[in-house]
C-alpha positions in Angstrom: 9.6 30.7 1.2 13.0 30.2 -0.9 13.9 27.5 -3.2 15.9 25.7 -0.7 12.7 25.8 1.9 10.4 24.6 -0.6 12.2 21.9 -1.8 12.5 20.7 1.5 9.1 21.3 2.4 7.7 19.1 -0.7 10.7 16.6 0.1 8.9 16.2 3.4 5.4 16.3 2.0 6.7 13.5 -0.6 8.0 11.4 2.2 4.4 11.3 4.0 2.7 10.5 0.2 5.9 7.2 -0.6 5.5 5.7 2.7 1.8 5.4 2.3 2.6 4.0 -1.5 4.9 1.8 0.1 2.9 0.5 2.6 0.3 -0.7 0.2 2.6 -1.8 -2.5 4.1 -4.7 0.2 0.3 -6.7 -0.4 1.4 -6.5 -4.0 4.8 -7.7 -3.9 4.4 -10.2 -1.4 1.4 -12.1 -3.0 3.4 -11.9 -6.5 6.4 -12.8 -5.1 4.8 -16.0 -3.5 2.0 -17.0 -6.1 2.7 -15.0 -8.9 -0.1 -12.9 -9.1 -1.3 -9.2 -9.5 -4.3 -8.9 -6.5 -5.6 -6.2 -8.5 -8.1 -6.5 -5.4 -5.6 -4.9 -2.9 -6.4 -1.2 -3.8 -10.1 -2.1 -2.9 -9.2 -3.9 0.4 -7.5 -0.5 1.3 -10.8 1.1 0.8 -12.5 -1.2 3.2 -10.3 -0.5 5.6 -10.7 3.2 5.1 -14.0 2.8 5.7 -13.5 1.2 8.5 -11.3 3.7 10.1 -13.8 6.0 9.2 -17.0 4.3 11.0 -14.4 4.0 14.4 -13.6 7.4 13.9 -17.0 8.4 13.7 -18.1 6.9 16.9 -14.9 7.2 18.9 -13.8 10.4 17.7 -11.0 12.3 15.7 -8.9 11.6 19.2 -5.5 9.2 19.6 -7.2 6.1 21.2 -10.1 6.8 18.0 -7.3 6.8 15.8 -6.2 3.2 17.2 -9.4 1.8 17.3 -9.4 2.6 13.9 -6.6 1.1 12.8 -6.7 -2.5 14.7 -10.2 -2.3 13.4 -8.8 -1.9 9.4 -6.7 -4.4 9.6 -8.8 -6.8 11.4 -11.1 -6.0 9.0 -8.9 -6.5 5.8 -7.0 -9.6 7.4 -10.2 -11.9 7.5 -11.4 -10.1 4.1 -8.1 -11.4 2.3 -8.4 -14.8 3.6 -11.8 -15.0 2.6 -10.6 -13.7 -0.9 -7.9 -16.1 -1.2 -9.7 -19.1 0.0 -13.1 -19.0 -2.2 -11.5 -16.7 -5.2 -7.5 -17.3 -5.8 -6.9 -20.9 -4.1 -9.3 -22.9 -6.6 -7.1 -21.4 -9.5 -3.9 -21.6 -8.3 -2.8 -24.4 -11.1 -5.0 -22.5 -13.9 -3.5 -20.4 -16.3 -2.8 -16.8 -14.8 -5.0 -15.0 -17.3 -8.2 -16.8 -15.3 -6.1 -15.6 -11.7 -6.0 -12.0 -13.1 -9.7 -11.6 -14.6 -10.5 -13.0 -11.4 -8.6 -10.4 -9.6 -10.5 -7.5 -11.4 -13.6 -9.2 -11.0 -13.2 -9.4 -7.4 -12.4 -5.8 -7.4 -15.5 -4.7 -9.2 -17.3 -6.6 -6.8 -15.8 -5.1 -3.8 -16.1 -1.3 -4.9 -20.4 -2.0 -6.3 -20.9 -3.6 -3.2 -19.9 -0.5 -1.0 -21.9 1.6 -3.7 -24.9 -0.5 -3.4 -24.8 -0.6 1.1 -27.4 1.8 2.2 -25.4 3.1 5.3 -22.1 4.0 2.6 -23.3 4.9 -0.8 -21.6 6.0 -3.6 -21.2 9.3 -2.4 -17.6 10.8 -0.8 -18.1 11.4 2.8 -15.4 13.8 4.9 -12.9 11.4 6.9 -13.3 12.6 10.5 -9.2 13.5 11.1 -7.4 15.2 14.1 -7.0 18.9 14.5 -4.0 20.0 12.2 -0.7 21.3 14.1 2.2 22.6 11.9 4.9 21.7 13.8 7.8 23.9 12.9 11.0 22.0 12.1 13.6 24.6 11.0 13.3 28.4 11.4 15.7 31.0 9.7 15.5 34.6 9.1 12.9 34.6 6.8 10.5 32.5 9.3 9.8 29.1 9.1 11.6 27.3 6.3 10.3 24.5 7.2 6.8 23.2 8.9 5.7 19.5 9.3 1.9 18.7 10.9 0.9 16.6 13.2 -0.6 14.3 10.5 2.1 13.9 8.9 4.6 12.8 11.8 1.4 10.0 12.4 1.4 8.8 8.7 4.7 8.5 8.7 5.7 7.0 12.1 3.2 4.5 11.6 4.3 3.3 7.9 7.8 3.0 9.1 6.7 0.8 12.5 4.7 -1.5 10.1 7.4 -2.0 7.4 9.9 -2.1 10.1 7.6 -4.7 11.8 6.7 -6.8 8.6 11.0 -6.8 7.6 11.6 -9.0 11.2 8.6 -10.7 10.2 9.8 -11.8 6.7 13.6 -12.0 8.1 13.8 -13.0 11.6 10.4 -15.4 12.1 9.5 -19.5 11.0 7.1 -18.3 9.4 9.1 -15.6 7.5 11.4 -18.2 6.4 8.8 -20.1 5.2 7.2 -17.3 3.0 10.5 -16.9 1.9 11.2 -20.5 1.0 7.9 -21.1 -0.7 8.8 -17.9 -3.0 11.8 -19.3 -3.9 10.4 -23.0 -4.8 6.5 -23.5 -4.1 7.0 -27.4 -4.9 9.8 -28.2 -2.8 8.9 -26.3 0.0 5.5 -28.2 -0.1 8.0 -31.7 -0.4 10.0 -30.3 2.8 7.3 -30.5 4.7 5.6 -26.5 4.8 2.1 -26.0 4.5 1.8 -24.0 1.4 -1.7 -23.2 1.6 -1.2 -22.2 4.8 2.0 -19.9 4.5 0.3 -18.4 1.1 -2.6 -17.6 3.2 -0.8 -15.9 5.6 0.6 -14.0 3.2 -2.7 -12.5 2.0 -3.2 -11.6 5.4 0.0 -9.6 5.9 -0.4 -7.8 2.6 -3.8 -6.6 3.6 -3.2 -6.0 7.1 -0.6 -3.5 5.7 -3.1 -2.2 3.5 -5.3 -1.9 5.8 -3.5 0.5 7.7 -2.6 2.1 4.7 -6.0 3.0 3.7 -6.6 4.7 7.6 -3.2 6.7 6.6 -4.5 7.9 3.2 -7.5 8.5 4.2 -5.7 10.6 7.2 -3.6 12.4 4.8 -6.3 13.3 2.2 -9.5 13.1 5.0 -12.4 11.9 2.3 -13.8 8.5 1.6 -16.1 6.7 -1.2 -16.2 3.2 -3.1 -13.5 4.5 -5.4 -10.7 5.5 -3.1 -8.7 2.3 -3.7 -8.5 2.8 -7.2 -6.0 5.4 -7.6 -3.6 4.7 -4.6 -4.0 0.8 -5.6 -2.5 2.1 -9.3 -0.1 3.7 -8.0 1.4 1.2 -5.0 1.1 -1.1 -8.0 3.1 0.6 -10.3 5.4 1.5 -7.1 5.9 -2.2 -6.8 6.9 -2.5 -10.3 9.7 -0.1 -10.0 11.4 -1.4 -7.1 10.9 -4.8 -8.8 8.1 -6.7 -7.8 8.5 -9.9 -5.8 11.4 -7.5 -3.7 9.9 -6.1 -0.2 13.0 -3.6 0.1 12.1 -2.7 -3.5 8.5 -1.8 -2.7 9.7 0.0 0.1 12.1 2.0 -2.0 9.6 2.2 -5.3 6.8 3.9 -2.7 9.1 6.3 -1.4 10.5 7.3 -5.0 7.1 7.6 -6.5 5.4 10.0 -3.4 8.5 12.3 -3.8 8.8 12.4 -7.8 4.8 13.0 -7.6 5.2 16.2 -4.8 8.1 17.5 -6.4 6.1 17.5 -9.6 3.2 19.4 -7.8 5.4 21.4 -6.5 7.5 22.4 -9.6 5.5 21.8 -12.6 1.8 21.4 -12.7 -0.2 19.1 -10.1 -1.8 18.0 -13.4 1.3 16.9 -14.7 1.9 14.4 -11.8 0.5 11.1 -12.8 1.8 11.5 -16.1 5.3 12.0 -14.9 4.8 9.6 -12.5 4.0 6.7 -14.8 6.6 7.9 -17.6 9.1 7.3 -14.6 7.9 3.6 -14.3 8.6 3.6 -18.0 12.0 4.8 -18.1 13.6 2.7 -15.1 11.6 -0.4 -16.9 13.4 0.4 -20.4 16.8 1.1 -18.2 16.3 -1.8 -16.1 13.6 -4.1 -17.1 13.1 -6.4 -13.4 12.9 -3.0 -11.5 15.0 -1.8 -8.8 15.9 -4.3 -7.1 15.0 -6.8 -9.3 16.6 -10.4 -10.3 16.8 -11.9 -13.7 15.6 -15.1 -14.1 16.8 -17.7 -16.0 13.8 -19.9 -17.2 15.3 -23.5 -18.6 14.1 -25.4 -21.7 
């Protein structure tokens, strides 16, 4: 394969990785952008939905209606798991200092991950994620043979994540309740004074977030086909810090943070050393923050005395 075939090929393969990021790093820019908090919590939810996926796929099969199944039952899964976590968790210390919001956040984490460790029908051991028979699809041939190949897997992660976050934009932009999320992010106490139920819209907001995460934990789990209690912890970083460098509290910059992250990671594999790749990945995060502090897309704020 030359140069120009392999960059491609990991420009492809970093694609697949960023939308997944991006997926998951909407829960976290969403809730912050509405309530101000890190829901250090999301990476875990993604894990229940993987595990979810993986008990449909299981009984259903490694087939396209499995495949479904598993992912309506995900993110019906993760949708009444993050309304349960915001209502008995994050609600009751919404006016508290954020430090209590954030140990919270962890502790709910820790809670989520022990307690799939501790179920006698998961365990703390990986198990293999049943997945669909790889096809390499070949994209471009030349001369020297294919220069570039893309799997079945990969058009599936990838068409799904950009349905979702095309879905969730006409959500946010085109719907009442969109506005509303939108309102409440901009000014939680007059939006409360204008008459929207702010409970109800930051609620709702949970749910989306993990709905998309979810989904995003089926997808991961797709792409790299193993599950255990753990599995949210890594991709739940990285969304995070994803979040971060698009500017968090931006849903295009979340978008645009997941995508940059999955192809600056491949790349690095690809390039460098696959050992090298979390390193590089958070000194990135580092650089655009000393560059440009809010992110991406990030706004200044001016905060008066």
């Amino acid at each position: 394969m030359n140069t120009g075939a392999m960059f491609l090929q990991q420009l492809v393969n970093g694609l697949t990785l960023g939308s997944i990021y991006a997926l998951i790093a909407l829960g976290y820019t969403m809730v912050y952008g509405i309530v101000k908090l890190i829901n250090f919590a999301h990476g875990d939810i993604m894990m229940m939905g993987a595990y979810a996926g993986y008990f449909v796929l299981m009984a259903a099969g490694p087939t396209i209606p499995g495949l479904l199944g598993a992912f309506v039952s995900a993110m019906v899964l993760c949708g009444f798991l993050a309304l349960a976590i915001e209502r008995l968790a994050y609600r009751p210390l919404r006016n508290a200092p954020r430090l209590n919001s954030l140990i919270t956040a962890i502790a709910v984490e820790l809670i989520l991950q022990n307690f799939m460790r501790v179920l006698p029908f998961v365990g703390p051991n990986p198990r293999p994620f049943p997945t669909m028979k790889i096809i390499n699809l070949s994209v471009i041939k030349g001369a020297e043979g294919t220069l570039l190949s893309v799997s079945n897997l990969q058009l599936i992660v990838f068409i799904s994540s950009i349905v979702l976050m095309v879905l969730l934009n006409f959500i946010v932009n085109k719907t009442k309740t969109g506005k509303a999320m939108q309102a409440v992010s901009f000014d939680l106490q007059a939006s409360s004074l204008m008459g929207i139920n702010v409970n109800r819209i930051i609620a709702i907001t949970f749910l989306i977030g993990a709905v998309l995460a979810g989904a995003g934990g089926v997808l991961y789990a797709t792409a790299y086909p193993q599950v255990d209690p753990m599995l949210g912890y890594i991709p739940g970083l990285k969304a995070f810090v994803a979040a971060v460098l698009g500017g968090i509290g931006s849903v295009p910059g979340a978008m645009v943070g997941g995508v940059l992250l999955g192809i600056v990671e491949t790349l690095t594999k690809g390039y460098i050393n696959s050992q090298f790749a979390d390193a590089i990945s958070y000194s990135l995060l580092i650089v655009i923050l000393l560059v440009k502090p809010t992110g991406i897309f990030g706004k200044k704020k001016t905060v008066k005395v």
